[in-house]
N, CA, C and O atoms as a Tripos MOL2 file, in Angstrom:
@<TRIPOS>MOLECULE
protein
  228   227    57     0     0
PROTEIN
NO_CHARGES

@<TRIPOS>ATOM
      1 N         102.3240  140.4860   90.1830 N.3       1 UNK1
      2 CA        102.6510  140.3850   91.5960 C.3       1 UNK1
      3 C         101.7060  139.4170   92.3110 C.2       1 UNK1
      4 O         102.0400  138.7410   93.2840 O.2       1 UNK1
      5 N         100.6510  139.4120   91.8150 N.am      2 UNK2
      6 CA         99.6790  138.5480   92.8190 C.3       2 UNK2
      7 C          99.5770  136.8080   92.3250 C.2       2 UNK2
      8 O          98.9170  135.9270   92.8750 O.2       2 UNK2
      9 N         100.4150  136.7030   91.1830 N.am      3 UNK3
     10 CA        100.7120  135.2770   90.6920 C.3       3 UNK3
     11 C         102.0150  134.8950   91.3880 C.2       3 UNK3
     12 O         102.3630  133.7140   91.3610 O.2       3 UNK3
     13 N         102.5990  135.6140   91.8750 N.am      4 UNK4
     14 CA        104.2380  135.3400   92.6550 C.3       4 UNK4
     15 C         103.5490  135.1670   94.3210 C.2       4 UNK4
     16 O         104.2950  134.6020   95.1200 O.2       4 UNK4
     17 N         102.3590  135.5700   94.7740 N.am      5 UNK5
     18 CA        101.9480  135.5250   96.0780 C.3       5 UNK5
     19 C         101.2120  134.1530   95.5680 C.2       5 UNK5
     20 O         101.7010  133.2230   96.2100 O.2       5 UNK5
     21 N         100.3940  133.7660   94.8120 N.am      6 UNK6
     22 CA         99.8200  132.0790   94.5610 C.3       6 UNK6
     23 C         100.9710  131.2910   94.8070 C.2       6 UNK6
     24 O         100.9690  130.3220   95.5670 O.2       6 UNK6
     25 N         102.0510  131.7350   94.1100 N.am      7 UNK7
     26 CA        103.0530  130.7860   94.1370 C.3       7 UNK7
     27 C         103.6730  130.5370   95.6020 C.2       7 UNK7
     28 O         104.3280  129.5310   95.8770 O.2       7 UNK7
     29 N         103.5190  131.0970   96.0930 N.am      8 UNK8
     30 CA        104.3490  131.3690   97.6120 C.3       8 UNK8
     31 C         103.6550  130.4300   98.4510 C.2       8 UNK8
     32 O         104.4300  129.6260   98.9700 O.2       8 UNK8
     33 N         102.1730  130.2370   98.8180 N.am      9 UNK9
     34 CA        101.4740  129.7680   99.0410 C.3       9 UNK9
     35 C         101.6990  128.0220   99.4100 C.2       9 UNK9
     36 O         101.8380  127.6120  100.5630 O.2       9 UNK9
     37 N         101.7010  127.2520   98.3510 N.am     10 UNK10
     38 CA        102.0840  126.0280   98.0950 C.3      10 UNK10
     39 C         103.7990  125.7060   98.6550 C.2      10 UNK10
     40 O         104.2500  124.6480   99.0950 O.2      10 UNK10
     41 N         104.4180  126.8620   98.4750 N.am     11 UNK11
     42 CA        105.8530  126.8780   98.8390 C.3      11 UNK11
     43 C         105.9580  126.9030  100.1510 C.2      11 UNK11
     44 O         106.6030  126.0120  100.7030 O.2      11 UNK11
     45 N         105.3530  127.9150  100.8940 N.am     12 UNK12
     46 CA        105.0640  127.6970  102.4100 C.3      12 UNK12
     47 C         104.6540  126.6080  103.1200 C.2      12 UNK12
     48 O         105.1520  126.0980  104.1240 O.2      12 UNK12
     49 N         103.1940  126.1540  102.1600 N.am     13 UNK13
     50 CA        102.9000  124.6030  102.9340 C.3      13 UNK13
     51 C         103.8100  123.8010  102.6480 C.2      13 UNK13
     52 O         104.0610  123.2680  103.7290 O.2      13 UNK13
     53 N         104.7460  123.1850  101.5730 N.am     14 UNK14
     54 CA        105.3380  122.5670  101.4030 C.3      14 UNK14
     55 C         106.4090  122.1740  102.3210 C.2      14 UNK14
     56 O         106.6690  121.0160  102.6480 O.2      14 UNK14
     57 N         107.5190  124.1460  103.0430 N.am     15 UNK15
     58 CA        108.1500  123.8580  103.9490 C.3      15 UNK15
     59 C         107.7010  123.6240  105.1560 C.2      15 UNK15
     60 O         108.3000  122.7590  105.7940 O.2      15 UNK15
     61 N         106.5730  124.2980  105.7830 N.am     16 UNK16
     62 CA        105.7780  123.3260  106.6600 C.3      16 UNK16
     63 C         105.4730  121.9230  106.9740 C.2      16 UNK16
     64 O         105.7070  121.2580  107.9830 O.2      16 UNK16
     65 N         104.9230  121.6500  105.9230 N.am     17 UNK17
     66 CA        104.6680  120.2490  106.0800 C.3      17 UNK17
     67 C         105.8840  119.2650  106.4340 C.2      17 UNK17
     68 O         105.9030  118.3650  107.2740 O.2      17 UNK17
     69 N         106.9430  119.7100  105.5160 N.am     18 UNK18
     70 CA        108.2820  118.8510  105.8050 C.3      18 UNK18
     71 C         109.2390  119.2440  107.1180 C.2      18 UNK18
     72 O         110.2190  118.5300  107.3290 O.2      18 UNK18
     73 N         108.9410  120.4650  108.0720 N.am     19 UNK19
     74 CA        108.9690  121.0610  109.6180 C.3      19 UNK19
     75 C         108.3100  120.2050  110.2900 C.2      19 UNK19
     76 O         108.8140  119.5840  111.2250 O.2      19 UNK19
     77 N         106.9040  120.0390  109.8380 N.am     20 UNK20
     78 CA        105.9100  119.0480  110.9210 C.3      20 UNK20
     79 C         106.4920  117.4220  110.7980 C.2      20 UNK20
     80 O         106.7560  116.7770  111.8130 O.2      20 UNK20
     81 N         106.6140  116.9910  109.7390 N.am     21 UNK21
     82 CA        106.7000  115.7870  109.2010 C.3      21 UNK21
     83 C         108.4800  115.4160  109.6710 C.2      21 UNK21
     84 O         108.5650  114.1880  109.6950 O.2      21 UNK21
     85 N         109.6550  115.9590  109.9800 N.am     22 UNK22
     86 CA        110.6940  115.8530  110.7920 C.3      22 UNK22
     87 C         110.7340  115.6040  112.3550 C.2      22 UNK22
     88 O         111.4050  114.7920  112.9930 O.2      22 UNK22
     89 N         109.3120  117.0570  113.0100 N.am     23 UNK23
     90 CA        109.2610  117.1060  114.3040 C.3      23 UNK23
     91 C         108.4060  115.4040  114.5440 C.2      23 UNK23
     92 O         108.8350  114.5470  115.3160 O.2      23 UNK23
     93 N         107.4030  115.2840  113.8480 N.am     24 UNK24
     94 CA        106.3240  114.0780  114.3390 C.3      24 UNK24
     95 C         106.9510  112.6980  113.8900 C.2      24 UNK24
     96 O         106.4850  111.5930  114.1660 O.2      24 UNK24
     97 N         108.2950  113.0010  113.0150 N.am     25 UNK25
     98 CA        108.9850  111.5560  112.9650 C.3      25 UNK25
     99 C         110.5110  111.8730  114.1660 C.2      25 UNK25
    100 O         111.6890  111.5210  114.1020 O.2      25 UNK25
    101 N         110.1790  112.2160  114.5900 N.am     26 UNK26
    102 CA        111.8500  112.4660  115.9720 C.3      26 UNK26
    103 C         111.7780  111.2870  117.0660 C.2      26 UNK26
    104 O         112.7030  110.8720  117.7630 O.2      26 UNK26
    105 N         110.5070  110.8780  117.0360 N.am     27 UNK27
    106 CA        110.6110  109.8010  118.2720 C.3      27 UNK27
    107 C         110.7810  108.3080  117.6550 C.2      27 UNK27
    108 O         111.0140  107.3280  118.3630 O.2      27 UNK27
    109 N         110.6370  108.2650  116.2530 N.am     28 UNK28
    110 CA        110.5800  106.8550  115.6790 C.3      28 UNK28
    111 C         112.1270  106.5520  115.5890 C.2      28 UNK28
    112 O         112.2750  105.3390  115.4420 O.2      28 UNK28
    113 N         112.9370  107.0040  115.6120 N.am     29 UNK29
    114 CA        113.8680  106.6480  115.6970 C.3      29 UNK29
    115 C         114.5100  105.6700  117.0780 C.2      29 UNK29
    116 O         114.9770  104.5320  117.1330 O.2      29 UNK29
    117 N         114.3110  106.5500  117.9260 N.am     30 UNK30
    118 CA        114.7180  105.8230  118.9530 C.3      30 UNK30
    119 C         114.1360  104.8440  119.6460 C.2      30 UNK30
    120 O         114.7720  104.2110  120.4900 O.2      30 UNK30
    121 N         112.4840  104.5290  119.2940 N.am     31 UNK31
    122 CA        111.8880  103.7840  119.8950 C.3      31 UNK31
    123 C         111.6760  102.1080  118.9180 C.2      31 UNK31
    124 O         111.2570  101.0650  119.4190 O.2      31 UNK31
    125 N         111.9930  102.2500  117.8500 N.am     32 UNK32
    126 CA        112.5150  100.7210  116.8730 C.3      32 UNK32
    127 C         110.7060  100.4860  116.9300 C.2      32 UNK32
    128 O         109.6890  101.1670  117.0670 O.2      32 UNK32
    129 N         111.2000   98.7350  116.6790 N.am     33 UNK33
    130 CA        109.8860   98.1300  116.4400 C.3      33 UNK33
    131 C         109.6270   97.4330  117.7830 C.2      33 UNK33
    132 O         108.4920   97.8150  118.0680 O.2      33 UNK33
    133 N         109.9860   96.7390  118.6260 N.am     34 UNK34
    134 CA        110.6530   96.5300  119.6610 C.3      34 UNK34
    135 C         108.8480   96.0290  119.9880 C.2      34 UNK34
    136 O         108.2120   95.0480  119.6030 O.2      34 UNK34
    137 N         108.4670   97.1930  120.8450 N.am     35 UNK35
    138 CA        106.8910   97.0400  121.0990 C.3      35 UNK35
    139 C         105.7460   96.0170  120.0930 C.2      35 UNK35
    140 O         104.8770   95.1590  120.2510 O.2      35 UNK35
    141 N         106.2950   96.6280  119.2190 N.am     36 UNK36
    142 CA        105.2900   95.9760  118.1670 C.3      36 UNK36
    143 C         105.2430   94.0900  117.8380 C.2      36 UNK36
    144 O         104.3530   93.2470  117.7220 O.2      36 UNK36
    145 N         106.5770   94.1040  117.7930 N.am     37 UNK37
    146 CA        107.1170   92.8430  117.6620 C.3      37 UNK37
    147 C         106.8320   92.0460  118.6990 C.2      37 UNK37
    148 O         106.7050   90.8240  118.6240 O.2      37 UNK37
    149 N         106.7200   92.7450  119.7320 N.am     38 UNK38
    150 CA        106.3300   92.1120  121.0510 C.3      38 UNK38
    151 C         104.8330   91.5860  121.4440 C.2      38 UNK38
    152 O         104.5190   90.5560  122.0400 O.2      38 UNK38
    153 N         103.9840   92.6680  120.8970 N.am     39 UNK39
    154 CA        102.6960   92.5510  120.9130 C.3      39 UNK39
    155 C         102.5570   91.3800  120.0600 C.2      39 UNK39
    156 O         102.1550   90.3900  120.6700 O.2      39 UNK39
    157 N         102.7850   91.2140  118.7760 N.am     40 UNK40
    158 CA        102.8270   90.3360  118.1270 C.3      40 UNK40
    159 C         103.0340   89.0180  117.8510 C.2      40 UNK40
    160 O         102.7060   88.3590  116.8650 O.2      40 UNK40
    161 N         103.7460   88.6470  119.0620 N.am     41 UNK41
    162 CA        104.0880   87.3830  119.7480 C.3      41 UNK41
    163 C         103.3210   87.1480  120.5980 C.2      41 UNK41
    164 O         102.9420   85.9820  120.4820 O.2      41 UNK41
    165 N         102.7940   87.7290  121.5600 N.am     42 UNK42
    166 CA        101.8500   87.6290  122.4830 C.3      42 UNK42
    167 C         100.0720   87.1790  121.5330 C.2      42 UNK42
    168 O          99.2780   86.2910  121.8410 O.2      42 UNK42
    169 N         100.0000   87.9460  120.6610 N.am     43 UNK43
    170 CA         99.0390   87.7030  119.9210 C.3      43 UNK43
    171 C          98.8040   86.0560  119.0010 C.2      43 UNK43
    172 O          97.7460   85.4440  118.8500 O.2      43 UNK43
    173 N         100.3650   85.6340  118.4470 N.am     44 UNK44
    174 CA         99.9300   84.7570  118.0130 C.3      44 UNK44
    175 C         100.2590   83.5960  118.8810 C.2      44 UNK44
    176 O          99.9900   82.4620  118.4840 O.2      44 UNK44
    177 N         100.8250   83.7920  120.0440 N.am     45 UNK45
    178 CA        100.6020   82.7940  121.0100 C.3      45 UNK45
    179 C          99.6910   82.7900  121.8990 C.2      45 UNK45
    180 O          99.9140   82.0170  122.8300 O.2      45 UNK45
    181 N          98.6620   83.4250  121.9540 N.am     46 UNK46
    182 CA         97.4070   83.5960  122.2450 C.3      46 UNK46
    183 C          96.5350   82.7560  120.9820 C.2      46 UNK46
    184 O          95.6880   81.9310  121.3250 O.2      46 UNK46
    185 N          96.7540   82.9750  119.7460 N.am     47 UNK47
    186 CA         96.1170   82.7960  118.7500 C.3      47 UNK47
    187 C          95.8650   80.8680  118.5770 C.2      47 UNK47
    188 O          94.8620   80.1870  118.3600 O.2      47 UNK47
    189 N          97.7040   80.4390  118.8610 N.am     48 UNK48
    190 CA         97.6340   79.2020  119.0180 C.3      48 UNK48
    191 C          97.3790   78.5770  120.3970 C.2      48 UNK48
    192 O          97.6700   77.3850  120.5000 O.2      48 UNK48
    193 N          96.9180   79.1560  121.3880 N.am     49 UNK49
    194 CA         96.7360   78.6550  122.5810 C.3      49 UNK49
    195 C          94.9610   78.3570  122.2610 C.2      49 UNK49
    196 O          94.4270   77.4060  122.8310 O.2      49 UNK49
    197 N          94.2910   79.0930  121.4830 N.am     50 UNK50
    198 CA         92.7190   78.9270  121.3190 C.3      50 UNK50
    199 C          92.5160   78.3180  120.1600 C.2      50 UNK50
    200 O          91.3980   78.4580  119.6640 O.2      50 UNK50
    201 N          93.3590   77.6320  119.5560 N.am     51 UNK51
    202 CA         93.4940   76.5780  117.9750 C.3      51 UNK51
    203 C          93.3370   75.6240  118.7880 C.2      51 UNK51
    204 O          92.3450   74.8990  118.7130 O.2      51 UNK51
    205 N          94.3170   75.4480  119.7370 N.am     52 UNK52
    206 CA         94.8040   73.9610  119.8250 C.3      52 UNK52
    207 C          93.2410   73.3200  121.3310 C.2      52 UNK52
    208 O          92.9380   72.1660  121.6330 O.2      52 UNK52
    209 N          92.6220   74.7300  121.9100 N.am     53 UNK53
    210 CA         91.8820   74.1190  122.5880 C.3      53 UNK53
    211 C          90.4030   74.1250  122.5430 C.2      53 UNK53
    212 O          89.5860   74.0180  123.4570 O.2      53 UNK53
    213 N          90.2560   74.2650  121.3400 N.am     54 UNK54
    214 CA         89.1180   74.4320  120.6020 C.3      54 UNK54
    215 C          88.0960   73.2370  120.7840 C.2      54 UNK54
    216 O          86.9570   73.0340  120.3620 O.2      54 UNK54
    217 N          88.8110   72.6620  121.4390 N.am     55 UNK55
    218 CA         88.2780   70.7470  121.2020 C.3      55 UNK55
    219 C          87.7360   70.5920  119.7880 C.2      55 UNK55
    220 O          88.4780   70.8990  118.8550 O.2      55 UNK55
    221 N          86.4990   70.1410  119.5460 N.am     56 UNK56
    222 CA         86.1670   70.2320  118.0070 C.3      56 UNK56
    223 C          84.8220   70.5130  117.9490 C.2      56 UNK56
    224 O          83.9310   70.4030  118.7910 O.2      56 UNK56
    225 N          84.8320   70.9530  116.6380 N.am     57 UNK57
    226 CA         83.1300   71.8090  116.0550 C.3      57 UNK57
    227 C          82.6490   71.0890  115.5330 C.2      57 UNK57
    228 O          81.5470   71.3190  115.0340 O.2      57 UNK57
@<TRIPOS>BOND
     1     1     2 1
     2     2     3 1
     3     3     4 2
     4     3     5 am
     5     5     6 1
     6     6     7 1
     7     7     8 2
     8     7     9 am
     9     9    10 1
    10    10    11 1
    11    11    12 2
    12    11    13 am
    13    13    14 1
    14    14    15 1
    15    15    16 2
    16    15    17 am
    17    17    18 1
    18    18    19 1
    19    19    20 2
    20    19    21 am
    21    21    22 1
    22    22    23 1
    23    23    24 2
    24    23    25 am
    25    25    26 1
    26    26    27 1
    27    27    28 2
    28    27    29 am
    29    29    30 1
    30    30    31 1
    31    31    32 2
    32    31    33 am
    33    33    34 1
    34    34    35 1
    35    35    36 2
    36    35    37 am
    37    37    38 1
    38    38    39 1
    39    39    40 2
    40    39    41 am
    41    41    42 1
    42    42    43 1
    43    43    44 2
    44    43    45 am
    45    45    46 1
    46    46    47 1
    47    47    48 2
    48    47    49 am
    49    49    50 1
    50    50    51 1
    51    51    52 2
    52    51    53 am
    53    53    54 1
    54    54    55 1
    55    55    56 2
    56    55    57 am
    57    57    58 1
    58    58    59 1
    59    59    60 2
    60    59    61 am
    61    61    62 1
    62    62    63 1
    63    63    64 2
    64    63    65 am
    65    65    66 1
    66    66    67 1
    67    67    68 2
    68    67    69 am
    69    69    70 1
    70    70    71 1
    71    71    72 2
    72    71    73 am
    73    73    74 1
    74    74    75 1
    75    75    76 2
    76    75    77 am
    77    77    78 1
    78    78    79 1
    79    79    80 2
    80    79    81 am
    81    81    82 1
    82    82    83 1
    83    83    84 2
    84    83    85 am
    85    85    86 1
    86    86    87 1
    87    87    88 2
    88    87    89 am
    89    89    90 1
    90    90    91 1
    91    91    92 2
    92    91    93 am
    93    93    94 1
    94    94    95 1
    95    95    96 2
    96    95    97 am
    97    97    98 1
    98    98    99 1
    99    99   100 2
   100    99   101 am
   101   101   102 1
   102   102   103 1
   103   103   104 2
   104   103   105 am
   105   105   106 1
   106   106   107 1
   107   107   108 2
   108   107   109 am
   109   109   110 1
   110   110   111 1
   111   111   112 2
   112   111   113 am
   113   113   114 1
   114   114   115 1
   115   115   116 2
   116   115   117 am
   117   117   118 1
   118   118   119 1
   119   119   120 2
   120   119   121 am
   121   121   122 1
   122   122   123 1
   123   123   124 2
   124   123   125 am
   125   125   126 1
   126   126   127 1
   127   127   128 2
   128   127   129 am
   129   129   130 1
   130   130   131 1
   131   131   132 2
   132   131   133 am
   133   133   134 1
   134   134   135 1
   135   135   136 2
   136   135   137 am
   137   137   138 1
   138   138   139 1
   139   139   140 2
   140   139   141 am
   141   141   142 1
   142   142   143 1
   143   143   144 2
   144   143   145 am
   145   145   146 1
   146   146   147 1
   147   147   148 2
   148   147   149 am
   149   149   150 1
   150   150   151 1
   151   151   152 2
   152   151   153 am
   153   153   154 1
   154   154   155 1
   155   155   156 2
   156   155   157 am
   157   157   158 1
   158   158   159 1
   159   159   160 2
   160   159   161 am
   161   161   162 1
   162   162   163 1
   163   163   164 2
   164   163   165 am
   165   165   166 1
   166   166   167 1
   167   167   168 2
   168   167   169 am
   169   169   170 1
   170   170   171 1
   171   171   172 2
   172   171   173 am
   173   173   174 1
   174   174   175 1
   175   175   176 2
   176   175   177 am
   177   177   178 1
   178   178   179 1
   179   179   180 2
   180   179   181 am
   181   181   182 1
   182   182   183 1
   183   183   184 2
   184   183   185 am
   185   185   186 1
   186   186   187 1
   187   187   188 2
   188   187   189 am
   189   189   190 1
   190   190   191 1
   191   191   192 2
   192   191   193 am
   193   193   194 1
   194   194   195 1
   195   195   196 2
   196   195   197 am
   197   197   198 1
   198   198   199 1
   199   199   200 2
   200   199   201 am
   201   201   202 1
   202   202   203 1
   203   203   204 2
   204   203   205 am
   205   205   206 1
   206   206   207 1
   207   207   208 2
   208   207   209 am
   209   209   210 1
   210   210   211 1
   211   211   212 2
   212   211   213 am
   213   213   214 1
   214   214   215 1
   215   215   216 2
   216   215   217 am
   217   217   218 1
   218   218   219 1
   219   219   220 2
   220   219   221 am
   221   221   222 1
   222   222   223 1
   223   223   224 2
   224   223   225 am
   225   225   226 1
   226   226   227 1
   227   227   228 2
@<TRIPOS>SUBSTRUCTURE
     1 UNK1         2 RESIDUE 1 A UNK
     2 UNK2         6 RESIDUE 1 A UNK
     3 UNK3        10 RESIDUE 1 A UNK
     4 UNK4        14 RESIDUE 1 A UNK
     5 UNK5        18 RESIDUE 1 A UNK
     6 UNK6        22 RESIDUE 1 A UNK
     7 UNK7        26 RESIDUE 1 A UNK
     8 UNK8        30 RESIDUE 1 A UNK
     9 UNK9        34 RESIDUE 1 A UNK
    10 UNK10       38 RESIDUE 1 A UNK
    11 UNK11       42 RESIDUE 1 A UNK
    12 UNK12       46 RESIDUE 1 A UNK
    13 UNK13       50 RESIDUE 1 A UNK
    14 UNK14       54 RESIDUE 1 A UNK
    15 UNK15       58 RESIDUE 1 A UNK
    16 UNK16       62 RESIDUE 1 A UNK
    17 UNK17       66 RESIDUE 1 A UNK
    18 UNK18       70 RESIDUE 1 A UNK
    19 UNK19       74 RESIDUE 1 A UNK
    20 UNK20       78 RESIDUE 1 A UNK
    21 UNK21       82 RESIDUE 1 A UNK
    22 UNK22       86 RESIDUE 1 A UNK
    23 UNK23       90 RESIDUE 1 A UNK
    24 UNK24       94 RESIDUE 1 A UNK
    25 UNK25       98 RESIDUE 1 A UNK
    26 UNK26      102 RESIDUE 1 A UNK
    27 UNK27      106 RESIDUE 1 A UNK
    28 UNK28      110 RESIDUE 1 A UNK
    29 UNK29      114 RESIDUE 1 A UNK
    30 UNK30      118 RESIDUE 1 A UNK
    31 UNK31      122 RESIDUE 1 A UNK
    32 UNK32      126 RESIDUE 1 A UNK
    33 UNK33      130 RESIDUE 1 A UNK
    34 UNK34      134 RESIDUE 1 A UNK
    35 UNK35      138 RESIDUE 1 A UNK
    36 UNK36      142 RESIDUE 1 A UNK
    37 UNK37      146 RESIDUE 1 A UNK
    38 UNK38      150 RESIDUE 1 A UNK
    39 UNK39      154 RESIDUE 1 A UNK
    40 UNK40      158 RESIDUE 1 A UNK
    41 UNK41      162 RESIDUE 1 A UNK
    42 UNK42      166 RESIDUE 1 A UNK
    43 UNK43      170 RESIDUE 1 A UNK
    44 UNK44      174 RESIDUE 1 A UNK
    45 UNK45      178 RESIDUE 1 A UNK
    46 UNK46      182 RESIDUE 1 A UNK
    47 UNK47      186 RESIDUE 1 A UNK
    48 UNK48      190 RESIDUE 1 A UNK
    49 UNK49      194 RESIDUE 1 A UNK
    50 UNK50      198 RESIDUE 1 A UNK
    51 UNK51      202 RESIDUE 1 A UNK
    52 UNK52      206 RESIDUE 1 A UNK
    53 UNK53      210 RESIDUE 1 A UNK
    54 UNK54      214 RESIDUE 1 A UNK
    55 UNK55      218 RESIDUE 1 A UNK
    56 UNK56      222 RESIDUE 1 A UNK
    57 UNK57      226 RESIDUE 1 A UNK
């Protein structure tokens, strides 16, 4: 009996984890890459705005 309660154990976290791991992925759906992609443009046109005025070293 107390090897069927070890076993239970791992079985519980398991469905847990995949409860938490549904609830903490619910917003990625609707929010895309959108932001990211955005930042990312801003960054490397920032990136080439301080290339090109670098004058020289």
């Amino acid at each position: 009996m107390g090897a069927l309660v070890w076993l239970l154990i791992p079985l519980v976290a398991a469905i847990g984890g995949g409860l938490w791991g549904s609830w903490a992925n619910r917003t990625r759906k609707v929010r895309g890459d959108g932001p990211e992609l955005d930042g990312y443009a801003r960054f490397r046109e920032a990136m080439e705005k301080s290339r090109t005025g670098a004058g020289g070293a």
